[in-house]
ZAPANU-952970 format. One line per 5 residues: number of its first residue (from 1); their letters; for each residue x, y, z of N, C-alpha, C. Coordinates in steps of 0.02 Angstrom, whole numbers. Layout:
BEGIN
NUM = A = X,Y,Z,X,Y,Z,X,Y,Z  ...
//
This chain:
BEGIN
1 = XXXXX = 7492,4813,7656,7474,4761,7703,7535,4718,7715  7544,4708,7782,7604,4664,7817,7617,4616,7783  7571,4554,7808,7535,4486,7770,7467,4496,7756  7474,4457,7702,7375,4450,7694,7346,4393,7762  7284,4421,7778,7264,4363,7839,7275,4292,7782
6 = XXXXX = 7241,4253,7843,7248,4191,7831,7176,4166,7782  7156,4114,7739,7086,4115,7697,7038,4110,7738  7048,4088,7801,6967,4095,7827,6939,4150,7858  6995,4201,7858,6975,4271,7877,6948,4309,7828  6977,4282,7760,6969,4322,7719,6891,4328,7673
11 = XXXXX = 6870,4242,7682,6806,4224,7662,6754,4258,7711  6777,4238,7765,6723,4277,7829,6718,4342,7803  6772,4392,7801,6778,4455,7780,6737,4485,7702  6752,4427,7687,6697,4436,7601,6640,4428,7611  6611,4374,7634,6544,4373,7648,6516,4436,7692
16 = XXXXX = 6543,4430,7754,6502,4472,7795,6492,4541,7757  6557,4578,7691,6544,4612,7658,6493,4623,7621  6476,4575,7577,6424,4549,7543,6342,4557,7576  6363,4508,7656,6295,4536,7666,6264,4627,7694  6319,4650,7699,6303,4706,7699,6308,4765,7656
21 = XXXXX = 6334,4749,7612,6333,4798,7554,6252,4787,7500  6252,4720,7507,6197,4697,7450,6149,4683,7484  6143,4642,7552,6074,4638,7565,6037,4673,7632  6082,4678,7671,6064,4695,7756,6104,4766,7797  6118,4827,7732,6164,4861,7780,6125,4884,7865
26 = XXXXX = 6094,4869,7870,6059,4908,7926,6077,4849,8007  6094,4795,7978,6153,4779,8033,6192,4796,8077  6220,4838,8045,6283,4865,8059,6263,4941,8072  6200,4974,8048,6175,5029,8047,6217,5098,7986  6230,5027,7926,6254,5071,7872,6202,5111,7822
31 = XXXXX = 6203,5159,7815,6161,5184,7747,6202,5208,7687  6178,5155,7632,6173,5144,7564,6148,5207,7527  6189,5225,7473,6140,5303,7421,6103,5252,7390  6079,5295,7343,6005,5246,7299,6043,5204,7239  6106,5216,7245,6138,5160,7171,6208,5132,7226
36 = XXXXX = 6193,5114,7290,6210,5061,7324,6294,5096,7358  6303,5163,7351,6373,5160,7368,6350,5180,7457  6394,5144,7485,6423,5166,7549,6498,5216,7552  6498,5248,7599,6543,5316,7613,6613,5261,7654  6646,5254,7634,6723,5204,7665,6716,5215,7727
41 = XXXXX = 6754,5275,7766,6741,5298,7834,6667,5260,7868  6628,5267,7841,6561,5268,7865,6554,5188,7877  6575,5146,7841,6591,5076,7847,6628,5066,7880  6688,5086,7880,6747,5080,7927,6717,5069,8005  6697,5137,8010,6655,5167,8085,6596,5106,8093
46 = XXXXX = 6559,5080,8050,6510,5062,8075,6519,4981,8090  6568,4963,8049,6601,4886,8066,6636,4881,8127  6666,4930,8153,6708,4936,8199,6654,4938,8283  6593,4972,8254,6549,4975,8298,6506,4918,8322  6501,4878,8267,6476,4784,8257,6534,4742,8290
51 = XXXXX = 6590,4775,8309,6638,4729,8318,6639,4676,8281  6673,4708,8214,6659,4652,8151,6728,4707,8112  6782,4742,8155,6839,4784,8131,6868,4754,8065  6867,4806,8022,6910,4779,7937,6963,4828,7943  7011,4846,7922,7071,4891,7914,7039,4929,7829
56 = XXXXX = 7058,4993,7830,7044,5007,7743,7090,4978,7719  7173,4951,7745,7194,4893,7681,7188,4829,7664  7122,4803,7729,7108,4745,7707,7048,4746,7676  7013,4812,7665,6957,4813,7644,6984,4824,7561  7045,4847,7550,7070,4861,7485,7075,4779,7460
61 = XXXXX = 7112,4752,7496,7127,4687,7476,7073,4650,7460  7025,4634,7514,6952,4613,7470,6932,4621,7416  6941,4690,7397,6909,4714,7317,6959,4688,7283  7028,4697,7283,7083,4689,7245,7062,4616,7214  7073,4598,7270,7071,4494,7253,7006,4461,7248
66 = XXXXX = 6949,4479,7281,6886,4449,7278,6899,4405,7197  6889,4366,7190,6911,4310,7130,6849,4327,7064  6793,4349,7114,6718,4345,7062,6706,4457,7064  6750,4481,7108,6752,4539,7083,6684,4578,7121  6655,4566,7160,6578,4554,7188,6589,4630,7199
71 = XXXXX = 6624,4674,7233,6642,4755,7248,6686,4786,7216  6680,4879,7217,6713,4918,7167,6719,4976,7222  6774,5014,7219,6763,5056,7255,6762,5133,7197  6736,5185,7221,6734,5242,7179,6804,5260,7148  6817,5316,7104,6903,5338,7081,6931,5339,7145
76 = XXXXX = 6911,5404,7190,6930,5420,7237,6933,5358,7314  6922,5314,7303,6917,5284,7360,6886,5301,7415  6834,5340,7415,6787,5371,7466,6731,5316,7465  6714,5302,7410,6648,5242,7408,6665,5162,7406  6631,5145,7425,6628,5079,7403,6534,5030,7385
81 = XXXXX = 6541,5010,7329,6463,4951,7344,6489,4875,7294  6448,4835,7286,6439,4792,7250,6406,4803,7204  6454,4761,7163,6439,4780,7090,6359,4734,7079  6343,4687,7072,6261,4669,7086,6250,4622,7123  6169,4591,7140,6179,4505,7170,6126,4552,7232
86 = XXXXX = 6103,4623,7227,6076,4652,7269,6004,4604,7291  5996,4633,7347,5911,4596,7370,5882,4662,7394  5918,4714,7396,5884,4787,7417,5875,4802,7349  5830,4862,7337,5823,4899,7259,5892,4952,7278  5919,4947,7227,5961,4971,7217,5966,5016,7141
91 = XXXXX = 5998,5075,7104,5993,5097,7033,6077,5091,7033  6085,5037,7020,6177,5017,6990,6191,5082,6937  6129,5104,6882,6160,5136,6840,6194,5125,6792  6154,5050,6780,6205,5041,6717,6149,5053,6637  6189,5043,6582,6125,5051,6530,6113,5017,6516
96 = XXXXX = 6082,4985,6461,6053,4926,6436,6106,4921,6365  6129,4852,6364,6188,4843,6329,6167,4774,6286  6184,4773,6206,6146,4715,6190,6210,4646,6197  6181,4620,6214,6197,4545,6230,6240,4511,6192  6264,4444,6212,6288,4412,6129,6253,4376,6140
101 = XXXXX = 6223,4342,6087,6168,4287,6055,6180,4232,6116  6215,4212,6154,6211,4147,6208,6238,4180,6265  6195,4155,6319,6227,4153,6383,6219,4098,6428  6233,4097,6473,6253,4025,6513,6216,4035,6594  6183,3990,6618,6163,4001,6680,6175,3929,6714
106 = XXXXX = 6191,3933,6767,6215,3874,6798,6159,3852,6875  6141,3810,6857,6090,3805,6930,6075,3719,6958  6067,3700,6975,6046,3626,7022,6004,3604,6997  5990,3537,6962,5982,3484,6926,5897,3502,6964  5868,3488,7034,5809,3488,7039,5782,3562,7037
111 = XXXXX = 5806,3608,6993,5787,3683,6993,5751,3682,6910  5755,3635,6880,5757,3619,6804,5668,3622,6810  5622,3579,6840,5562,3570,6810,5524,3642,6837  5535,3658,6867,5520,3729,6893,5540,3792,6839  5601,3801,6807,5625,3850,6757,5610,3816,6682
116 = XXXXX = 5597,3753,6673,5576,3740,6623,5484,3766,6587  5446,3757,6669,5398,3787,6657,5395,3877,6663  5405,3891,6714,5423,3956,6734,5472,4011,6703  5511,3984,6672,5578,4018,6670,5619,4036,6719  5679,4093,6720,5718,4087,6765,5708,4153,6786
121 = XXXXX = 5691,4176,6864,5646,4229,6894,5734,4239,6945  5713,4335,6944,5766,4340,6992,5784,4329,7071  5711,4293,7108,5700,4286,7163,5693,4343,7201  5744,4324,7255,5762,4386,7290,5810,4441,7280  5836,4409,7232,5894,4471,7178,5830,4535,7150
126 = XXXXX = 5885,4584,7111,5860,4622,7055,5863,4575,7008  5913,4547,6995,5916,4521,6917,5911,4470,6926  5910,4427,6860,5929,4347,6835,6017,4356,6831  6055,4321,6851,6133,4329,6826,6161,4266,6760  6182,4301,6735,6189,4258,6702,6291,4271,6670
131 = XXXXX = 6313,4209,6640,6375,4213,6623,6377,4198,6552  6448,4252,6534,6472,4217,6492,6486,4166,6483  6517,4145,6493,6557,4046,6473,6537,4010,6511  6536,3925,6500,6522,3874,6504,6545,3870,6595  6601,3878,6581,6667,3853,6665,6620,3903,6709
136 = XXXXX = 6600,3980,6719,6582,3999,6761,6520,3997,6783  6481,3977,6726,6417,3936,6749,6414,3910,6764  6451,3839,6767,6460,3782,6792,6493,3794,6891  6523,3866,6855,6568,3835,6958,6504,3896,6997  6431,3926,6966,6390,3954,6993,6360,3898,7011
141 = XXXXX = 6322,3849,6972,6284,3797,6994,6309,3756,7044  6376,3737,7044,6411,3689,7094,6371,3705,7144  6344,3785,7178,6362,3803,7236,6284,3776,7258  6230,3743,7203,6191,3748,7225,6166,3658,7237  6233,3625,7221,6195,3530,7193,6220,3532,7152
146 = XXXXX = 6198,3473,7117,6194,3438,7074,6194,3479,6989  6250,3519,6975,6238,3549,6937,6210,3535,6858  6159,3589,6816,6159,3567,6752,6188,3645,6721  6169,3660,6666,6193,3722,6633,6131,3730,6578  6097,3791,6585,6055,3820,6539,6100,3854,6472
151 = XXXXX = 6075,3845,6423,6086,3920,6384,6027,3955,6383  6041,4015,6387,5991,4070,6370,5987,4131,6278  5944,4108,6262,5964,4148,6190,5957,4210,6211  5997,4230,6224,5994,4319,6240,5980,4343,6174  6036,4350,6135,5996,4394,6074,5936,4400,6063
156 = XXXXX = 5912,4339,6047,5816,4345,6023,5805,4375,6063  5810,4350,6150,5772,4408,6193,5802,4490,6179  5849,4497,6171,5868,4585,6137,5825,4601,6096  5813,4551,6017,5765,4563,5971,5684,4584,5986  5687,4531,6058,5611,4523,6073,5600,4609,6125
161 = XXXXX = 5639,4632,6142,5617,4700,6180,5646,4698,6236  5681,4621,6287,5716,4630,6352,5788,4660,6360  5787,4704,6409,5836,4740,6433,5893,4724,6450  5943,4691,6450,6001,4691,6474,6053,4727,6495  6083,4694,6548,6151,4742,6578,6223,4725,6588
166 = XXXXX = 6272,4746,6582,6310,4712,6598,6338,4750,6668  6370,4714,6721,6390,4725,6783,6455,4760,6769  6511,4768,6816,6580,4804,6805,6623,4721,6822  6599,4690,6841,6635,4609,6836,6604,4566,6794  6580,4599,6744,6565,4540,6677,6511,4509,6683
171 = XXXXX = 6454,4514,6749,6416,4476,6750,6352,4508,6693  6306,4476,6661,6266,4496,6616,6189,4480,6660  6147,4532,6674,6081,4539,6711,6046,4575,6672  5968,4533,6686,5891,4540,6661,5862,4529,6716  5798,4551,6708,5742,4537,6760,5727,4474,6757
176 = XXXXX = 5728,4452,6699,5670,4383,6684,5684,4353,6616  5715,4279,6614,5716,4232,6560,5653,4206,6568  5596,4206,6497,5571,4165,6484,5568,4087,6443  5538,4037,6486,5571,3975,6467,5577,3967,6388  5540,3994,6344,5544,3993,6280,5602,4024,6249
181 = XXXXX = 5636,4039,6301,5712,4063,6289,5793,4047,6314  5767,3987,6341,5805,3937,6385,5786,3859,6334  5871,3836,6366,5893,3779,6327,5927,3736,6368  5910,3667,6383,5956,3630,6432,6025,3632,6364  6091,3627,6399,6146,3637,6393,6143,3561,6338
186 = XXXXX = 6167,3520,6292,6160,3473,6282,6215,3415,6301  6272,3437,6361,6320,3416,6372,6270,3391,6459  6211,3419,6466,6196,3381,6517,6094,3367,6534  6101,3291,6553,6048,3279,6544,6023,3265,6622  5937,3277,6637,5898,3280,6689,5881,3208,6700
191 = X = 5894,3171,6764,5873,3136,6789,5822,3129,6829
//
């Protein structure tokens, strides 16, 4: 690549990726296999047809740099999908991997009396996402308010029979934290 575009091309270019790899390929009139890969060409062609044109080396560059890692492309560079965050069913294919004893979920201060009773449900996702460390939980919640930070005892839930996964960008996904397995963070308190 010449130059890299400029950042607001590049965010546009991520997102609109995003929404079509993970939630809406049929936009663009892309079809997804059943564990989410799209055919490169086939994206290429079909973005180009949306008049929504990516180059394959700016589509390299996206994956390269994406900061949170959100896409993977196959060895061969023929495929490409996102690694999770899906709202289609998707079979990622990953196995069930045990946990370490804490994980971190980051979400908006008025999301608290709702997951305190409820727990934390994947919505319109497959999964619950959840992080390793403190910092990336924290810059997940930013995006939503007023952030607080859960812990989640993953282990016990391993002990207790729930499934876990880990993503190819580190993210750690379940179907479902139950609140009896959630902990306000003690570095922050509900107003």
């Amino acid at each position: 690549m010449e130059k890299p575009p400029d950042a607001r091309q590049l965010i546009a270019s991520s997102r609109f990726l995003s929404l079509v790899l993970r939630h809406q390929p049929e936009i663009i009139g892309l079809k997804l296999d059943p564990q989410g890969w799209a055919k490169v060409d086939d994206l290429l062609e079909c973005l180009q047809k949306a008049q929504k044109t990516m180059s394959l080396e700016l589509l390299k560059y996206l994956v390269e740099t994406n900061p949170k890692k959100r896409f993977a492309f196959d060895e061969s560079f023929s495929r490409i999908r996102a690694n999770q965050g899906h709202s289609l069913e998707i079979d990622l294919g990953y196995e069930p991997q045990k946990p370490p004893s804490l994980l971190f979920h980051g979400t908006a201060v008025q999301n608290w009396p709702f997951i305190e009773q409820e727990g934390l449900r994947k919505m319109s996702r497959q999964h619950v996402h959840l992080s390793l460390d403190m910092p990336t939980a924290i810059k997940v919640g930013q995006r939503h308010g007023k952030v607080i930070v859960l812990e989640v005892l993953a282990g016990e839930m391993w002990e207790a029979g729930f499934a876990f996964f880990l993503s190819e960008n580190q993210v750690w996904l379940t179907e479902f934290v139950p609140s009896k397995y959630i902990r306000l963070h003690p570095s922050y308190e509900v107003k």
